[in-house]
Each structure stands twice: as C-alpha cells, then as structure tokens.
N, C-alpha and C positions, 0 to 999 in steps of 0.2 A: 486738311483731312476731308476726306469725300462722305458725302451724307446717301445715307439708300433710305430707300423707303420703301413699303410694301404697300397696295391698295386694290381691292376688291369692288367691282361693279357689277349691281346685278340687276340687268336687262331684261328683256321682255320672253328672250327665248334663248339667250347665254348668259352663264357667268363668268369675268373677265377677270383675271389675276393678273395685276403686272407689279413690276421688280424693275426701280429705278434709282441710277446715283447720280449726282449732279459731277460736271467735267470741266472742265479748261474752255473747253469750246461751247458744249451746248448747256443751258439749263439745267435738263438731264436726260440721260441716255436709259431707255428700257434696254436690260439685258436679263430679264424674263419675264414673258408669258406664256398664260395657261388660259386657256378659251373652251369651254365645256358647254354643248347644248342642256338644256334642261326645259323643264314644262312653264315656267314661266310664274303667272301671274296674270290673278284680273278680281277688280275694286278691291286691290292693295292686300287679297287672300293666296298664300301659295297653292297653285294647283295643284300639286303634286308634293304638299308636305313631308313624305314617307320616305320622299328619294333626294329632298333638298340637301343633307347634310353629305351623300355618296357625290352630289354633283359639288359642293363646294369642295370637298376635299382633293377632289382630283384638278380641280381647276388650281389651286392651292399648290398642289402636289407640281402638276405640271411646269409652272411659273420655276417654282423651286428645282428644279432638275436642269433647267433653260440655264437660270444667274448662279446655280452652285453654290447656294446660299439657302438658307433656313429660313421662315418665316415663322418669327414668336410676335412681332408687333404689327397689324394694319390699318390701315386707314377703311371707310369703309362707305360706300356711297347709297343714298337713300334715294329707292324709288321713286319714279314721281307722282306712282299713286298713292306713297306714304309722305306726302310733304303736302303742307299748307300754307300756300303762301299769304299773309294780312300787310295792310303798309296806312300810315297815319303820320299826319304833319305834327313834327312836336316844333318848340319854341324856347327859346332861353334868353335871360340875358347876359352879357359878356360881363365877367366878375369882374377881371383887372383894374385895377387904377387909370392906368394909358387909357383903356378903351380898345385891346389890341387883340383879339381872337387868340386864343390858343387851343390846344387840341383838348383841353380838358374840358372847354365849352363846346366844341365837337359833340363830345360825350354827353355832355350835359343835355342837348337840344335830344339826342337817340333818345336817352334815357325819360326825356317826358314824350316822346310820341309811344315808346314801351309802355309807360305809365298808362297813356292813353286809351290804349288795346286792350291792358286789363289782363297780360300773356298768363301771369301766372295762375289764371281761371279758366284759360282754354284749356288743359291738360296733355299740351305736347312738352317736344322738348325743342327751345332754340336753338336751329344750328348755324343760323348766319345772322345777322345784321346789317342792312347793307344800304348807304346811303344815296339817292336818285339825284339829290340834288342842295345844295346849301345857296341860302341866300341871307344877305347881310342887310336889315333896315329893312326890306322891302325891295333889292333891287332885284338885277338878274340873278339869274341861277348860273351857277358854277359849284366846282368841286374843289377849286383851292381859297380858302378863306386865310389860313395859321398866316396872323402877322397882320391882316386887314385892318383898319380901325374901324369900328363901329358901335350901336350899343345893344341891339337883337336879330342874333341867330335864327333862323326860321329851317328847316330842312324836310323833306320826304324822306321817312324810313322805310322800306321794306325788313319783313321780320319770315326766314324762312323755317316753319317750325314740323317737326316731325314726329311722326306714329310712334306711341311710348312702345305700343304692342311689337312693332319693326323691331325696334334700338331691343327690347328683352329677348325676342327670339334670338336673332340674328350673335347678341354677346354670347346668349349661354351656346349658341352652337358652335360658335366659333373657342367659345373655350373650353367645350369639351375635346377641341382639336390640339388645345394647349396654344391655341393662339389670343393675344388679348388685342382690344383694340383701344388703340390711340384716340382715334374719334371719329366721329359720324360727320359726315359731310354733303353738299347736296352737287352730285355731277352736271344739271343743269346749271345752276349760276358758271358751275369751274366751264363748261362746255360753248359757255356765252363768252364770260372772258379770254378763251382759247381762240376762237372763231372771230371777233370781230376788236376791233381796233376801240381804242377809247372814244374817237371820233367817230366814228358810226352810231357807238354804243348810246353817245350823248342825242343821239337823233331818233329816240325811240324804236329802233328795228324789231322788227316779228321774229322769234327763232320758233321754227317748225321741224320738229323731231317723228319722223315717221316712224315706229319702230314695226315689231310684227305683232305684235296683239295690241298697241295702242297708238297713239297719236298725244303728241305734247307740241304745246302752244304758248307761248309764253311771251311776254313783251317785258325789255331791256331797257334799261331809261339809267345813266350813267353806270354807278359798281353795281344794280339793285336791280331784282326782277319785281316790277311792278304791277304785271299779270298773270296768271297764272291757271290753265284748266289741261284736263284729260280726259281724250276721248276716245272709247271704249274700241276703237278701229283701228287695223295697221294692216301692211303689208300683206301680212296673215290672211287676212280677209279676201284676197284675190286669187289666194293661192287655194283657198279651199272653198271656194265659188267655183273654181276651175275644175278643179277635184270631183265636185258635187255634180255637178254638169256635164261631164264628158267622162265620168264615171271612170276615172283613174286615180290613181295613191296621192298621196302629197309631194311625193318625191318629184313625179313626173311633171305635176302641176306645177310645182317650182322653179320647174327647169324649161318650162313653157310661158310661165309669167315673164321671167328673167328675159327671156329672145323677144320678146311684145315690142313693139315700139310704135311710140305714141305720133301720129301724125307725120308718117314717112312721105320722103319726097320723091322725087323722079328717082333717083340714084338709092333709094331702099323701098323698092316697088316688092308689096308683101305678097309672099305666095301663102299656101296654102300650110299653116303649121302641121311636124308630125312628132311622134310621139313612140318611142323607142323603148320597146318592156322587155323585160328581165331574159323574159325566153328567145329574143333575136327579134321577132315579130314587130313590124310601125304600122302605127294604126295614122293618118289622115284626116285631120280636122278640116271644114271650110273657116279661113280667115274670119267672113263674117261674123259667124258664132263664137268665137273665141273674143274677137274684137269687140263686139256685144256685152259679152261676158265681162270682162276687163273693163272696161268702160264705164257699166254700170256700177260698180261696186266702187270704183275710182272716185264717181262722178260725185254719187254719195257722201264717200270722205270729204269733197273738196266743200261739197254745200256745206256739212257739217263746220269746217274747218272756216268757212264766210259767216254761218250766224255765230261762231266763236267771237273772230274778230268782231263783229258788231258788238259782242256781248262786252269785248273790252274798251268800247267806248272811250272818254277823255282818255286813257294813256297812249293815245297811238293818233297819226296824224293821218291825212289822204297818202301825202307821201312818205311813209312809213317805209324803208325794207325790207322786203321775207328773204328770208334765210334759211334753206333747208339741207337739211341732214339727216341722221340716222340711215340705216341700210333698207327699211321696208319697200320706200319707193323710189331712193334716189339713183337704183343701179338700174333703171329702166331706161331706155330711151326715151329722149323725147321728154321723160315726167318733168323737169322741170318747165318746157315751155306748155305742155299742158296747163301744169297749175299757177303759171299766169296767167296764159288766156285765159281760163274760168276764173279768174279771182280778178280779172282785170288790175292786177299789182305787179310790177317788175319780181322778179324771184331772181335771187341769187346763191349759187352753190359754195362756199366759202371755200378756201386753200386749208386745204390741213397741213401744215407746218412740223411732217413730224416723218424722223430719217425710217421708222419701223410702223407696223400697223394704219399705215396712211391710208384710210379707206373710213368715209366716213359710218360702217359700222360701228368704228371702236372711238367715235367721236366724242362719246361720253367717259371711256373709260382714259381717253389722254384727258381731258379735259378734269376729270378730277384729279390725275394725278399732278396735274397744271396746279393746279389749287393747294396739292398739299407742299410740293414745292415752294409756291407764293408763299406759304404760314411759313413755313423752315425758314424762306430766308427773311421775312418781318423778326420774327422771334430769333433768330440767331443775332440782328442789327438791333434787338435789345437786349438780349442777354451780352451783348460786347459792351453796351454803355452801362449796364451797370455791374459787369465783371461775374456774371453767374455762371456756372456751365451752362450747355448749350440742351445736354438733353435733360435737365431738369425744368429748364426754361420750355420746351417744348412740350415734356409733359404735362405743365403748369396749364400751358397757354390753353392745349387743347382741352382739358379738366374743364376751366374757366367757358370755352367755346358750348359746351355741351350743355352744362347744366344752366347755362345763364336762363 
C-alpha cells in the first residue's frame, strides 16, 4: 500500500506545498505542488500577517489540484528564524549484564545531555534530537555502538527546539483551513541529510543557505546540526541595492542581478547591462556601476558569513566543506567561485537528487519532505515488530516528536 504525505515549507519569499507517495522505484515521487510568493519574514515576525493565511491556502490549494488529492493532514517545516539550535555532551553507563550497548543506553546517554540543558526551562518545543557522535569508554567517535561491549557511553546531542509562538500560529491557521497537522519539523536538518552523504556529514561540512531575505549557516557533524546562526541578508539584498541605485522596480532589478556574472573570462567578456520597461523603452547601465553595485552588497554577505564561521569555532575544521544552496545566490554565475575566493574555503554546490523541482530553490522543501519520509519508514519498521497499525504508529511517533 503506498503512503502519501502532505508538507508545507515556509521560505523566505515563498510558501512551498508539496504532495508525495513513496513507489517501487523511488523513495517518493511528488505528484503535487503548489509554490505561492508571499512577503516573507524577518527576526522570526510575519511581514505581512494580514495576507499570510490567502497565501497559505493557495499554495495548499494549488498542490492539491496538481496530486487530485485533498489535503486534511501536513507535515510542516519551521523556519530557521524560529528554531534554536543548543547541543551538550550527556553520559551513561551501559546497564546490561554482558556489558553490551543496546539502543536503550543510546537513549539513556540523549536523555542526560537533555537533562543537562535544562529543555524544559527554555520554553520551546523539541523537534529533533539528533546525535553528532557516540563514543564508547573514551575512544573514537562513531555512530554505530548497538552490540559493542563496553562500560560508558559518552555522546554529543544536538537538541533542535522551536518558537512556541510559530507551532500556535501556524496550527490554528492551518486549522481554520480544516487542515491538521501531523508535526512540526525542521527543513534544515531534513535539507542537510538530503544534500550530503553520511561520509561527508561525519567531516563536519558548512551547509550555507542563501535565501532572499536571509542567510542560514549551519555546521553538520554526523545525524546533528551542531551550529547554528541567521543572518539578517539574502539574495534580496542585491536585488534592491540595484533597485535603489539605478532607480528601477524590483522586477527589473531581479532580472538584472540574475544576468551578473561573477568574475567572467575571455569567452563572457561583459558588455554594458540594459534594462527593458514595460512601455518597450531600454534604458543602458555602464557595467562598472552595476558591478560595483553587486559586489558590494555581495562582498558584505560574505564578511558577514567569515565572522559567522569564526563564531562557530571548535565544531568545524580548517578543512571543513561549504556547501551552498538555497535560490538567493546560487543562480548567479560565477557565485560560487566567488564565495571561495573570499572565504578562501573550497565551496561546493551539492546534486539535488530529485526527478521534479530540481533546482536548489526548493532544496529545503525536498529536503523536508526527505525527512518526513525517513520517520514513515523508521515508524512503519516498528509498528511491523510490534504488529500496530501503521497510521496510529505514526500518529503516535509524531505526538511523542513534538512535545518531548
């Protein structure tokens, strides 16, 4: 029997509806979305409160018109200016007789770096748990212990917890729509485990999320985001420097950022950009000025985005790999080897692994739905061993996910 699932991402300057069922072949195949501009957000307030419930429902609407399917349950993905990410080494020791690791001491070791933190005085809500690394007595780090012998468990938790204020809006809007939701999730973590391999993941890598009103930075260290800031810049920002400057709309600006290209060579020798208005009329910028333009505001982001990583300190190495995504800067030319050069770090643009939507704009909103996938099929491989249905088990698991 095929499982679908609904999930809801809401981005910087879109909200992303998509409609997926798992197949034969793939994971799971979207067969709908819905992708609606809207005002956004900025330090985790809707811009535009008044219009946010006309923009979710069409985005909603639209998904639904695509898969010919209704949407009454979603999953639902939390900003990254509404998540907090804290992490703390907890410790246990191994209860068995043998001396033999089992997954209940797994639990045990989260459960005191949780204690540790003191979560349930912060006043969010836990949506992930996510372990960076298990070590056995003191030796290396790894991630498979179940079966090891030993006598103390040591592990780094990452705890990804989110804005109560989010999760109340966001439910009663959605259920004024007659939609409920299954559970709250965080599309970075799902966007990191989509993007890169376990084996990279284990090497500490940079994931840098351009979006258009923000920037997210985050450091990866095995299943668990380890670092975590947001910075107040994206895409956006070039677009309405451009705007501001050369005294045209945003439309036009955007359509003049997008043609920029960063450090062209013999064979894309820049002329002079122009600029095409409504009435037929182009108007002719000189290169310089524009290039000026773009640059600065660029260059900006990227200082910003060097005393970040400074600020992440022990979780990240010299050789460390950035990894960038989101839609603000990565459809530019050239941006990535830009933002090497200045960061003097190797940058890599990751494979998006996905038959629809393949465009790392909607990197966030596969990458959660990657996630909610991953829970279906853990939760369905227990509700088989202990013979429960499969959507009770699911509703269960996710109840448990939220409120921990």
């Amino acid at each position: 029997m095929k499982t679908v699932a609904a999930a809801i991402e809401f981005g910087t300057s879109k909200i992303t509806t998509l409609i997926a069922e798992n197949s034969g072949y793939n994971r799971c195949d979207i067969i709908g979305s819905g992708t609606v501009p809207y005002a956004g957000y900025t330090g985790g307030v809707w811009n535009e409160p008044e219009r946010l419930r006309e923009a979710v429902e069409a985005s909603i609407h639209a998904a639904e018109v695509e898969a010919k399917r209704s949407v009454k349950e979603i999953y639902v993905g939390v900003p990254c200016e509404n998540i907090h990410v804290c992490t703390a080494i907890g410790q246990a020791d191994v209860a068995g007789e043998d001396h033999r690791i089992t997954d209940e001491d797994l639990d045990r070791v989260m459960d005191d770096a949780a204690d540790q933190l003191h979560l349930d005085q912060m006043g969010g809500n836990v949506l992930h748990r996510s372990p960076a690394w298990f070590s056995v007595d003191g030796g290396k780090h790894t991630m498979r212990l179940v079966n090891t012998p030993g006598h103390t468990v040591t592990a780094l938790v990452s705890f990804i917890m989110a804005d109560p204020d989010f999760i109340d809006d966001v439910r009663l809007l959605l259920g004024q729509l007659g939609v409920t939701v299954n559970a709250f999730m965080s599309p970075t973590l799902g966007t990191a485990t989509l993007l890169m391999s376990y084996e990279e993941r284990d090497k500490t890598p940079v994931l840098i999320d351009v979006g258009y009103l923000n920037t997210e930075v985050s450091v990866i260290e095995g299943d668990a985001i380890t670092y975590h800031a947001v910075l107040p810049e994206g895409g956006g920002d070039i677009t309405a420097e451009l705007a501001e400057t050369l005294e045209i709309d945003m439309k036009e600006a955007e359509a003049l950022k997008r043609d920029y290209i960063f450090k062209p060579d013999e064979f894309d020798a820049p002329g002079d950009p122009q600029v095409r208005f409504a009435d037929g009329s182009v108007v002719t910028f000189p290169y310089d000025f524009v290039a000026n333009t773009v640059e600065h505001v660029t260059g900006q982001l990227v200082q910003d985005i060097e005393l970040t990583l400074r600020d992440a300190g022990e979780c990240i190495s010299p050789k460390s790999q950035i990894y960038l995504t989101g839609g603000g800067l990565i459809n530019m030319r050239g941006a990535r080897e830009y933002l090497a050069d200045k960061l003097g770090r190797g940058v890599k643009i990751p494979t998006l692994r996905a038959a629809r939507l393949n465009n790392h704009r909607f990197a966030s909103s596969l990458g959660l739905m990657d996630q909610v996938f991953d829970a279906v099929e853990q939760q369905t491989a227990l509700d088989e061993e202990k013979g429960s249905s499969k959507l009770d088990g699911l509703k269960n698991m996710f109840r448990k996910r939220t409120n921990d």
